[in-house]
GUPAGU-204154 format. One line per field, with one value per atom (N, C-alpha, C): residue number from 1; x, z, y; residue in one letter; atom name. Coordinates in Angstrom, 3 decimals. Atoms other than C-alpha are relative to their C-alpha. Layout:
// residues N
i = NUM	...
px = X	...
pz = Z	...
py = Y	...
aa = A	...
at = CA	...
//
This chain:
// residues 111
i = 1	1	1	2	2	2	3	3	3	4	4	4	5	5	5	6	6	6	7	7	7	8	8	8	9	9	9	10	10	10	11	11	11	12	12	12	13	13	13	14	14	14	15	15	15	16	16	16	17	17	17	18	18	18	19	19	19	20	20	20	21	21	21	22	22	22	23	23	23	24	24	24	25	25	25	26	26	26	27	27	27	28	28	28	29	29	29	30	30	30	31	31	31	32	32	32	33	33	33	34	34	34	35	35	35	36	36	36	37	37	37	38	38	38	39	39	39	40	40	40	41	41	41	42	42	42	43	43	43	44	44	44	45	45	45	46	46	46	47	47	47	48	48	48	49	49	49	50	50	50	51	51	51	52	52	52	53	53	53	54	54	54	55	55	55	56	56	56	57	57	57	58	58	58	59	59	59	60	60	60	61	61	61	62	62	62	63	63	63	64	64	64	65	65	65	66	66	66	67	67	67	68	68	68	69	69	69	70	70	70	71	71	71	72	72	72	73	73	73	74	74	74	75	75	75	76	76	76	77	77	77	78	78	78	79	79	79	80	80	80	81	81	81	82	82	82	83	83	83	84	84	84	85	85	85	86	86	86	87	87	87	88	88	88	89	89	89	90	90	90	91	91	91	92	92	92	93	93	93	94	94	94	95	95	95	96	96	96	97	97	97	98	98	98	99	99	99	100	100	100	101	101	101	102	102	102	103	103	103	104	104	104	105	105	105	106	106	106	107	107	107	108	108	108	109	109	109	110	110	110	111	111	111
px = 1.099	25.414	0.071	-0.117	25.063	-1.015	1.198	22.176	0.242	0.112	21.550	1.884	-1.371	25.249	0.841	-1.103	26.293	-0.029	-0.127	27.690	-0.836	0.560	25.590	0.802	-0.432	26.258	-0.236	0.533	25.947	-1.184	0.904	22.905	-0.313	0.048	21.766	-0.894	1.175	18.813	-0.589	0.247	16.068	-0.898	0.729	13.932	-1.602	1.334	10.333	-0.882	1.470	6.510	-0.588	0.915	4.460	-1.784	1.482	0.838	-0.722	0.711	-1.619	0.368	-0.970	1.119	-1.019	0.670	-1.034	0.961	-0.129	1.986	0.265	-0.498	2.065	-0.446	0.986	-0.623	0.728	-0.184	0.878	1.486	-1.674	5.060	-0.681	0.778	2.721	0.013	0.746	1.561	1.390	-1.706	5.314	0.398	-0.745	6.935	-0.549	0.761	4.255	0.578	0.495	4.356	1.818	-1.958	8.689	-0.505	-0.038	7.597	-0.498	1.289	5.049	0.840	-0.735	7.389	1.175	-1.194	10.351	-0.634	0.652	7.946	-0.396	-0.259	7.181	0.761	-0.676	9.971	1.015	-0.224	11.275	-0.694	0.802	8.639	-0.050	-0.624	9.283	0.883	-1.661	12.761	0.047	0.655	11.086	0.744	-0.850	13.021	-1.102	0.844	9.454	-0.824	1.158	6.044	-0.897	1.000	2.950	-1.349	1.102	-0.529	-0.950	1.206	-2.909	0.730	-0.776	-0.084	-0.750	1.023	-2.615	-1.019	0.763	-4.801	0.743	-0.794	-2.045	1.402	-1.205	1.486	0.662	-0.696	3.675	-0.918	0.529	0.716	-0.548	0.475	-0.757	0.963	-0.680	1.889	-0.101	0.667	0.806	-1.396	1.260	-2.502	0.606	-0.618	-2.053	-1.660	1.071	-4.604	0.266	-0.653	-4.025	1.970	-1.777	-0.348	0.177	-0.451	-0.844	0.284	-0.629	0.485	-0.183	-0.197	-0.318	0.907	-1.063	2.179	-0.828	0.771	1.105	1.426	-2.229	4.683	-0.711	0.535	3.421	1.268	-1.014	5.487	1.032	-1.493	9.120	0.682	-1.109	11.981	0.800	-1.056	14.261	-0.507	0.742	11.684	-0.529	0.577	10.836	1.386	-1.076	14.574	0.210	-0.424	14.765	-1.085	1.088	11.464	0.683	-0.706	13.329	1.242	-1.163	16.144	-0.619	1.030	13.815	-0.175	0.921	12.429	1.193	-1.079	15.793	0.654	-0.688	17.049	-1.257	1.351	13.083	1.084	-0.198	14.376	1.433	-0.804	17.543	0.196	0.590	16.167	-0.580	1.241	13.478	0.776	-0.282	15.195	-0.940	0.852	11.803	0.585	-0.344	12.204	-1.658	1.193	9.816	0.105	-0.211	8.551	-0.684	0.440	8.654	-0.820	0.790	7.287	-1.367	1.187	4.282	-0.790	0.207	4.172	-0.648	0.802	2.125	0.723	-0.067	2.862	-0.694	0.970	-0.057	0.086	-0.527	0.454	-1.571	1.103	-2.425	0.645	0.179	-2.684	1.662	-1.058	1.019	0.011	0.131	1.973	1.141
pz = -0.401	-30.214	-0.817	1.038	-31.233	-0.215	-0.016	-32.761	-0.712	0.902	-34.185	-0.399	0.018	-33.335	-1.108	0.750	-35.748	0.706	-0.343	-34.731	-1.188	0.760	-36.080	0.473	-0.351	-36.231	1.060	-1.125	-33.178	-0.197	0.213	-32.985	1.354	-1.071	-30.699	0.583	-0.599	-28.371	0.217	-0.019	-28.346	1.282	-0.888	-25.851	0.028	-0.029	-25.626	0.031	-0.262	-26.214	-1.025	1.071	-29.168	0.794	-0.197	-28.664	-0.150	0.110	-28.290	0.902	-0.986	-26.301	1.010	-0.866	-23.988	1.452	-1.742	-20.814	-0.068	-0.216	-21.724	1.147	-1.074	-19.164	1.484	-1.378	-16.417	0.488	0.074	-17.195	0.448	-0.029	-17.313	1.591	-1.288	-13.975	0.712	-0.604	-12.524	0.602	-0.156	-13.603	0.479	-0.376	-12.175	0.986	-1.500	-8.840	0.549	-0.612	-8.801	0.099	-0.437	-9.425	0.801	-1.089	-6.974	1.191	-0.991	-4.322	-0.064	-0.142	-5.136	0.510	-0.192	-4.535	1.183	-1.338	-1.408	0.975	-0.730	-0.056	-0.070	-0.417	-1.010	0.457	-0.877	0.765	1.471	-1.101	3.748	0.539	0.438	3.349	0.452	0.108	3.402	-1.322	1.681	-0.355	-0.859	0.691	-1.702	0.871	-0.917	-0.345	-1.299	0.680	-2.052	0.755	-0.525	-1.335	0.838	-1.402	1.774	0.765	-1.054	3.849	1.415	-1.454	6.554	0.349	0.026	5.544	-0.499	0.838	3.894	0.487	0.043	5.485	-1.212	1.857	2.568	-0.877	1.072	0.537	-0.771	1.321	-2.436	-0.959	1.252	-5.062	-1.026	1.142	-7.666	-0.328	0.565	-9.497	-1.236	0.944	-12.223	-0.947	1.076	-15.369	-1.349	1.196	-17.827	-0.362	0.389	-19.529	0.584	-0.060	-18.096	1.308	-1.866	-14.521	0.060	-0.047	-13.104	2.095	-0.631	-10.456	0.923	-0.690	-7.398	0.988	-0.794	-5.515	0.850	-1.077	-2.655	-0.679	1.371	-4.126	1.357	-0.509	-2.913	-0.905	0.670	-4.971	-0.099	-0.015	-3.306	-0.261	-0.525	-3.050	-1.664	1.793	-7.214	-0.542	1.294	-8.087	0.085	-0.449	-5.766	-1.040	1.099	-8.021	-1.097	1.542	-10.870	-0.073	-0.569	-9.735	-0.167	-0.315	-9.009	-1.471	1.560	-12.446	-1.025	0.416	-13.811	0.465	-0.241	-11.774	-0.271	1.152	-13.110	-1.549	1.513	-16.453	0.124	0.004	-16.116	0.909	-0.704	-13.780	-1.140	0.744	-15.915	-1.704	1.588	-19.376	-0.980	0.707	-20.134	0.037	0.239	-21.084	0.372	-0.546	-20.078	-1.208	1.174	-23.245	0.599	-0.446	-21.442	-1.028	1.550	-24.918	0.466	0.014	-23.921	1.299	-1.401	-20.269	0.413	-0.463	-18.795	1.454	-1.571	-15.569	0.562	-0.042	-13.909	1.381	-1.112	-11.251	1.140	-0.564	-8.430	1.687	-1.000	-5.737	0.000	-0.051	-6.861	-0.815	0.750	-8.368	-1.194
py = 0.836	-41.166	-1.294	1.153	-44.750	-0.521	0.742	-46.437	-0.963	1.148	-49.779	-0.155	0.019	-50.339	0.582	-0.646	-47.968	1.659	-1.243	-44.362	0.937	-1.309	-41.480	1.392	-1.850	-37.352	0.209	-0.677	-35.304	0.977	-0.808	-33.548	0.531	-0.580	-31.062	0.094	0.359	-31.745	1.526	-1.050	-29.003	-0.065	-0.428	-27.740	0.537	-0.702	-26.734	-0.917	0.716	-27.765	0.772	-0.412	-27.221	0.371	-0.452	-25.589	-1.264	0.858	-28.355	-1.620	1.109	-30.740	-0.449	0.104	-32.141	-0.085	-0.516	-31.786	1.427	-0.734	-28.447	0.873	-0.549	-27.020	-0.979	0.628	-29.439	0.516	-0.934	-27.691	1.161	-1.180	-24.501	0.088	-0.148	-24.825	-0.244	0.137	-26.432	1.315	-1.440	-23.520	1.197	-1.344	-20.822	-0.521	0.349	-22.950	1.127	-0.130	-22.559	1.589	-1.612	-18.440	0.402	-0.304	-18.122	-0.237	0.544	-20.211	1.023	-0.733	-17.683	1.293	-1.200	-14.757	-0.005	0.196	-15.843	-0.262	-0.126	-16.477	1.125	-1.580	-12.945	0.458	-0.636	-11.676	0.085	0.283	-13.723	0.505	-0.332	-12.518	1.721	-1.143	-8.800	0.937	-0.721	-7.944	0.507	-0.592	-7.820	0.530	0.150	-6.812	0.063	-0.023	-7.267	0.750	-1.241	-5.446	-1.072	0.536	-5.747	-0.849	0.564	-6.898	-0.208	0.222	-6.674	-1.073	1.251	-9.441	-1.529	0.723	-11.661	0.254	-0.451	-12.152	-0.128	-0.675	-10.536	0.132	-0.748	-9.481	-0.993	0.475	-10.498	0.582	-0.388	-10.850	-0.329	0.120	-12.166	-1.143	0.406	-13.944	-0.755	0.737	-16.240	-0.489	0.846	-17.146	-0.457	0.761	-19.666	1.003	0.029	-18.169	1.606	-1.249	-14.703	0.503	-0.586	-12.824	0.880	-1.610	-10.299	-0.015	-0.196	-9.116	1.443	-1.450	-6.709	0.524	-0.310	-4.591	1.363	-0.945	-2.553	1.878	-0.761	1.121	0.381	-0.024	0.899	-0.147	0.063	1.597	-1.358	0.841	-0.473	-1.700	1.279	-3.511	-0.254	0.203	-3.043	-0.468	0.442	-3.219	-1.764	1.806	-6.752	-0.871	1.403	-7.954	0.198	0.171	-6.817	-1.235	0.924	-9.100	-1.549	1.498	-11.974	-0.357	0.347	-11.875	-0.675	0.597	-12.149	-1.348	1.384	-15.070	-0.889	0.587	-16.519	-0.273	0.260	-16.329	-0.873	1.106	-17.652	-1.760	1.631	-20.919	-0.687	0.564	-21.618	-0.007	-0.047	-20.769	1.167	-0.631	-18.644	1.533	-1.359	-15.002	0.639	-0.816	-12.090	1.028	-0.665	-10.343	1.502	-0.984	-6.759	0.861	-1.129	-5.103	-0.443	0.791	-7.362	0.606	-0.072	-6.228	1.459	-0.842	-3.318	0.551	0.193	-1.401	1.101	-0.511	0.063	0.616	-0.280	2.278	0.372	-1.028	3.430	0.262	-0.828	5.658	0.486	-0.788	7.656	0.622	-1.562	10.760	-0.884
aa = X	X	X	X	X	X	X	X	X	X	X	X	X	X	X	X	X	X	X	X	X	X	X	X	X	X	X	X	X	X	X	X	X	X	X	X	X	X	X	X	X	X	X	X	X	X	X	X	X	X	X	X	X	X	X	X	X	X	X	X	X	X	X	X	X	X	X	X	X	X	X	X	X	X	X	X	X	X	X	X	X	X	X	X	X	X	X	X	X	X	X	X	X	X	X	X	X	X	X	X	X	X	X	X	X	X	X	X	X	X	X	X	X	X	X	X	X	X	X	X	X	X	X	X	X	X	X	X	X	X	X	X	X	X	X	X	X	X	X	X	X	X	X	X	X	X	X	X	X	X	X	X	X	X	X	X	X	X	X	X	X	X	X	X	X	X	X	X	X	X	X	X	X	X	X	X	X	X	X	X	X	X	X	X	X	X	X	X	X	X	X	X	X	X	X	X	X	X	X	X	X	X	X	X	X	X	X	X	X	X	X	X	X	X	X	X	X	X	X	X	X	X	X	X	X	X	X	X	X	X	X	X	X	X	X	X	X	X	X	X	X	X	X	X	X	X	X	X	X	X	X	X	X	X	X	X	X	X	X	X	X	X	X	X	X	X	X	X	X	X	X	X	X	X	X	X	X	X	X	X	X	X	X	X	X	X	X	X	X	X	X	X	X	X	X	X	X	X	X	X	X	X	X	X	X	X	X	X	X	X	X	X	X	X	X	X	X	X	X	X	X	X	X	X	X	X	X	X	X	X	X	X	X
at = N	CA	C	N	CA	C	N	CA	C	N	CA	C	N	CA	C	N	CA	C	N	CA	C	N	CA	C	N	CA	C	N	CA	C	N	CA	C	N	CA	C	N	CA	C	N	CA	C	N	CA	C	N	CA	C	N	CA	C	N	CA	C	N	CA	C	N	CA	C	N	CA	C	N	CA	C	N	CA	C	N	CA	C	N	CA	C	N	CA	C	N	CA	C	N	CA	C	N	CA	C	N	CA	C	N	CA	C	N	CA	C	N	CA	C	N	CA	C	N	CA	C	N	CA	C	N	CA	C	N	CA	C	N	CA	C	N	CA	C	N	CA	C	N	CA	C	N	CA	C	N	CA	C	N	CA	C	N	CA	C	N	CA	C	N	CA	C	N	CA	C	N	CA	C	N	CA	C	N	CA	C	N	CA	C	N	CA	C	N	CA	C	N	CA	C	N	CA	C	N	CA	C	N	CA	C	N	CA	C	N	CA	C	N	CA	C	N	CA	C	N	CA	C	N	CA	C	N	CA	C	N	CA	C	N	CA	C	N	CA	C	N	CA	C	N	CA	C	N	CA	C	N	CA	C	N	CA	C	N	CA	C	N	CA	C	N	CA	C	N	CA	C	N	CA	C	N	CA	C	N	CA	C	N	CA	C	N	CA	C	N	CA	C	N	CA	C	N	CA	C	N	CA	C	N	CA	C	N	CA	C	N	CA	C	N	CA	C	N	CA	C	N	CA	C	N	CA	C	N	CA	C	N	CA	C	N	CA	C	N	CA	C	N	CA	C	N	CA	C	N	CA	C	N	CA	C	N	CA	C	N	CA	C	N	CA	C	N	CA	C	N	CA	C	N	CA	C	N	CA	C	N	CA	C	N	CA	C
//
């Protein structure tokens, strides 16, 4: 890199957003929209389904508040491994990671 027409070191550009950033709520929101838009169009797709497919083509898949998600997967095997899939090509788009230690999975109406 050159500054003040003299060459400096290479340094390595970082990435992120400190707490308090004021664009961090507006990236925040970006990056939900790109997950939300991929979730629907697996759904479209019929790889996912989400719940109350009857009132909602493809369901209700997920809800979103401030930094947290919650995620709804009608119960199909084959249709949990494709969100598992999804989530992964999420993380590697976006760069963000999914802190599963963090994550919950709440099952109703199965044995």
């Amino acid at each position: 890199m050159r500054i003040n027409e003299e060459n400096s070191a290479y340094f390595s550009p970082g990435k992120g957003l400190t707490q308090g950033d004021p664009l961090s709520p507006l990236l925040s929101n970006l990056v939900a929209d790109v997950f939300t838009r991929m979730l629907m169009k697996a759904a479209n797709q019929n790889l996912i389904r989400g719940l109350m497919t009857e009132a909602i083509p493809g369901g209700v898949i997920s809800l979103l508040y401030a930094d947290d998600t919650l995620l709804f997967l009608d119960k199909d095997v084959d249709r949990a491994r494709n969100f598992k899939w999804i989530l992964a090509c999420f993380e590697q788009v976006s760069g963000m990671r999914i802190n599963y230690d963090k994550s919950d999975l709440i099952t109703l109406n199965m044995n």
